[in-house]
C-alpha positions, 0 to 999 in steps of 0.5 A: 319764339315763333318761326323765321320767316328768312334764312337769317344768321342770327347768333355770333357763332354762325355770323361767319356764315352771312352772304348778304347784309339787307339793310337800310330803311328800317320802321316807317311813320303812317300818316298817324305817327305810328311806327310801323316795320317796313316791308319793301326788302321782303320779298327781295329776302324772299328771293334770297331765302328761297335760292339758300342764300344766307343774310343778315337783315338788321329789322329785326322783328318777331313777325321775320325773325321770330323774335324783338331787337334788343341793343346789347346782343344785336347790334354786335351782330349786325356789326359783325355781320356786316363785316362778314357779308360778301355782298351790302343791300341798302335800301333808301326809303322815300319814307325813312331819312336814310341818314345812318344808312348813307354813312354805312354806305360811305363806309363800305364804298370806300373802306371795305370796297365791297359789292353792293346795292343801292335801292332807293324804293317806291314806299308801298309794299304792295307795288314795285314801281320808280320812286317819286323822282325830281325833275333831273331824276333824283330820287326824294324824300317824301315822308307820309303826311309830313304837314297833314296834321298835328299827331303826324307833324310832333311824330316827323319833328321828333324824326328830325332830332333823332336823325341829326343826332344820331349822325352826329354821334355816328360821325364821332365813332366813325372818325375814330376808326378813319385815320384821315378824318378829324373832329373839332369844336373849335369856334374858327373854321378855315375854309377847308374845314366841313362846318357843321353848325348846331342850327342845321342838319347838314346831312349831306355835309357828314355823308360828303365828310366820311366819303372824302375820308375814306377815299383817303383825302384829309378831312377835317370836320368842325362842329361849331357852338362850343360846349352848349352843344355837346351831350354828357357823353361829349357828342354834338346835338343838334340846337332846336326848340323840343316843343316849337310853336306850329309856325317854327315847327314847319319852318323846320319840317321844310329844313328836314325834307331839304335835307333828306333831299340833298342827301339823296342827290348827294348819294347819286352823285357822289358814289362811285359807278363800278362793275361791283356797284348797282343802283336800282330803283324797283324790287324788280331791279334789286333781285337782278342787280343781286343775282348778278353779284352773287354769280360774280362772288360764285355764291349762286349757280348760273 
C-alpha cells in the first residue's frame, strides 16, 4: 500500500478523531492537459502532521496517503470528516475552478458555523507568495495555458462542463438538506427568483443562492429550459456544444474564466469576517491563521 505521508484519519471508525478538514483545490491541468495532484496544502499539512494534529485531506493520492480514491468508501468519509473536524481549510486555487468548494464554504459559513480558513494560493508549489490579484485586490482565475494550444484548450473546455454540472448537481443535493432554498424549472421567473439559465455558468449566482439560504433568507432558485435540460437523474446540465468549432470554443473559454472570476470576488465580498474566519493568501499566512484557531479550539498548546 505504501506508507502515509500525513497524519490522516482514513477509516470510519477513527473519523471521530479528525481535528482539521484541508480541503478545496484538488488535481491541476499543465499546460499540456495532463492532470496532476496539487501540492500547494502540502507543506501546511506538513505543519499539521508534525504538531500531531489530526486531519482529513480529501486528495486522496498513493504518493500521501498510500493509497488511490475510490467513490464508494471516500466520499463517505469525507463527508463525515467534514462534519466531525473542529476547524475547515479551503484552499482556492488559481489554477482549479473552485466552484464545489465554495458552496462547501457557503455551507459550513453559515450552517455549521465552523472555524475556517480560506486560502486562496499563488499556483506553484515550489514558492509562497500573494496570487495573482486584479486591480481592487481580488484574487483571479488563471488556469494554465488556458488558449495556448489545442490539447490544453479541449482539456480546460471539458473543465468548464464538468464544473457547471457538478454545481448544478450539487445545488439540487443541497436544497434538499436547507429548508429556505427551493428549486424550480418552471419557464417564468419572478423578480425574486435566482435564474440559472442552461446557456451560462452562473457560478456566482449558486454560491450567492446557498449563501442567502443558509443565512436563513428564502430563496428560491429557477433553473430555466424545461425538460431538455435535465439528466436521467433529473439533474440541471449546463446546454454547450461537446465539440464546438476553435472560434465558439474560445467565446466560451472567456465565459469560464469570467466565471472563476466573479466567483472568486464574490467569496471576498460575500463571506462574513469574524474572529472565527481567516482569509489568507501565502502557506505562510495559513499556518498562522490555523495555529491561532487550533489554540482557540485548545487543540494545540501555547
Amino acid at each position: 500500500m505504501g506508507s502515509r505521508r500525513w497524519n490522516t484519519t482514513q477509516e470510519m471508525s477513527t473519523i471521530h478523531l479528525t481535528q482539521v478538514f484541508s480541503g478545496g483545490a484538488c488535481n491541476i491541468l499543465d499546460a499540456e492537459g495532463n492532470l496532476l495532484r496539487n501540492k500547494e496544502r502540502d507543506a501546511i499539512n506538513d505543519w499539521l502532521t508534525q504538531h500531531n494534529i489530526m486531519l482529513y485531506d480529501p486528495q486522496i493520492h498513493p504518493e500521501t496517503h498510500g493509497v488511490e480514491y475510490n467513490y464508494p468508501q471516500h466520499y463517505h468519509l469525507e463527508k463525515a470528516a467534514r462534519g466531525a473536524a473542529k476547524i475547515d481549510l479551503y484552499e482556492i486555487s488559481p489554477r482549479t475552478f473552485g466552484g464545489i468548494t465554495s458552496l462547501e464554504i457557503a455551507a459550513d459559513h453559515f450552517v455549521e458555523r465552523e472555524p475556517m480558513v480560506i486560502y486562496f494560493s499563488d499556483g506553484d508549489p515550489e514558492k509562497d507568495q500573494i496570487p495573482a490579484h486584479s486591480s481592487k485586490g481580488h484574487p483571479l482565475f488563471v488556469p494554465d495555458a488556458l488558449m495556448e494550444n489545442d490539447k490544453a484548450m479541449k482539456a480546460h473546455y471539458k473543465e468548464f462542463i464538468k464544473n457547471a454540472n457538478n454545481m448544478r448537481r450539487h445545488m439540487i443535493n443541497f436544497a434538499r438538506e436547507v429548508t429556505m432554498i427551493t428549486v424550480t424549472f418552471g419557464t417564468h421567473a419572478s423578480r425574486s427568483d435566482i435564474v440559472i439559465s442552461p446557456e451560462r455558468m452562473h457560478a456566482a449566482d449558486l454560491f450567492r443562492a446557498v449563501m442567502r439560504g443558509c443565512s436563513g433568507q428564502r430563496t428560491i432558485i429557477n433553473f430555466t429550459g424545461g425538460e431538455r435540460i435535465r439528466d436521467s437523474y433529473g439533474y440541471p446540465q449546463m446546454l454547450v456544444p461537446e465539440n464546438p468549432p476553435e472560434l465558439v470554443m474560445k467565446s466560451l473559454l472567456d465565459q469560464y474564466l469570467d466565471e472563476g472570476n466573479a466567483l472568486r470576488r464574490a467569496i471576498a465580498e460575500l463571506v462574513e469576517i469574524s474572529v472565527f474566519v481567516r482569509v489568507v493568501y501565502t502557506q505562510k499566512s495559513a499556518i498562522l491563521a490555523l495555529e491561532e484557531l487550533l489554540k482557540i479550539k485548545g487543540l494545540l498548546s501555547e
